[in-house]
C-alpha positions as CSV (number, residue, x, y, z in Angstrom):
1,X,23.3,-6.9,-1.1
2,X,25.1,-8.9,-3.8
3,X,23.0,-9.1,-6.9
4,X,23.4,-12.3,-9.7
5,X,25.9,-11.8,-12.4
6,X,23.9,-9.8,-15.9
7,X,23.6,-12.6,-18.4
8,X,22.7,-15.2,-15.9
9,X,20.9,-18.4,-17.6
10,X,17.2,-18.2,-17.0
11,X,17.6,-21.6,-15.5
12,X,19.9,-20.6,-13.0
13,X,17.3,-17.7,-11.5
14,X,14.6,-18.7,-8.5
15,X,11.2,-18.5,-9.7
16,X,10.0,-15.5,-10.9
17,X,6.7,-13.8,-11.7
18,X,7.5,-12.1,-15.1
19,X,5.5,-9.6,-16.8
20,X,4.9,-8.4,-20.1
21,X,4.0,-4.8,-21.2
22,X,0.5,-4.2,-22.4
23,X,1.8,-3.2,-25.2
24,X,3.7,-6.2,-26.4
25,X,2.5,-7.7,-29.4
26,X,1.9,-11.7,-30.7
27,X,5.2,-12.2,-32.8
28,X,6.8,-11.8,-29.1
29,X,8.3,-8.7,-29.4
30,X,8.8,-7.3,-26.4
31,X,11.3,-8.4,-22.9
32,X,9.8,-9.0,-19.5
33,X,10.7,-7.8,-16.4
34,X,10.7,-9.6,-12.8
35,X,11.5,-8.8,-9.4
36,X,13.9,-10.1,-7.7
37,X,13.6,-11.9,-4.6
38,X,13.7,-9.8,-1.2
39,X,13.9,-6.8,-4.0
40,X,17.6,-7.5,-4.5
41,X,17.2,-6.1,-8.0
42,X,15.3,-6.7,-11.2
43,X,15.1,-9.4,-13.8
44,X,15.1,-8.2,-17.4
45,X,14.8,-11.4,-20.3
46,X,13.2,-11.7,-24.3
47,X,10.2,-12.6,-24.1
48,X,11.2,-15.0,-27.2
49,X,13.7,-17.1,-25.3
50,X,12.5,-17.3,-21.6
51,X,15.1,-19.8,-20.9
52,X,17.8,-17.6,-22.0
53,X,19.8,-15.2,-20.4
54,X,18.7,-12.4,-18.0
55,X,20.3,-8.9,-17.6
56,X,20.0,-7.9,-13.5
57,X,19.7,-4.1,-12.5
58,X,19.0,-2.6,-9.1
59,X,15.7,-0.6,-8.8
60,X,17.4,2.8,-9.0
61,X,18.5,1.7,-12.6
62,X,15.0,0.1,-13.7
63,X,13.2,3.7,-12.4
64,X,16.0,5.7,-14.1
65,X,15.0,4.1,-17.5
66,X,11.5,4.4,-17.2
67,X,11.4,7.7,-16.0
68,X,13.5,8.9,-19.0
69,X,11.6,6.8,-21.5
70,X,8.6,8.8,-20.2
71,X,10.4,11.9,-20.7
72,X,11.2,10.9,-24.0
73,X,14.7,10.7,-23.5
74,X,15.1,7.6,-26.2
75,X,12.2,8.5,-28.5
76,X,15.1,9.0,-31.4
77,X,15.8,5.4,-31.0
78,X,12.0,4.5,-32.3
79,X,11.4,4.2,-36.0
């Protein structure tokens, strides 16, 4: 399965059903995620500039980075 380029223009993706995390605030400041079609891969944009470009990774990736953000693997990274 061949997924879209990273940085692909938001206008150049299907529609999507993109969604926020709870904890995302009202200055906009968080990004949203969206399946892909079929599950080819996930959507990842700014919430600020829905139009703009989208990264692409492939489930595996999306669950590595969640699971190690549970972990605390990036926890240095917060102020």
């Amino acid at each position: 399965m061949q997924l879209p380029p990273n940085g692909v223009p938001g206008a150049q993706l299907p529609p999507l059903t993109w969604q926020k995390s709870r904890r995302s605030n009202p200055s906009g400041n968080c990004v949203e995620l969206a399946e892909l079609p079929d599950g080819a891969g996930i959507a990842v944009r700014n919430s600020r500039h829905p139009e703009g470009p989208a990264l692409i990774y492939t489930a595996d990736e999306i669950a590595a980075f969640v699971l190690g953000a549970r972990d605390g693997d990036f926890d240095h990274l917060i102020r």
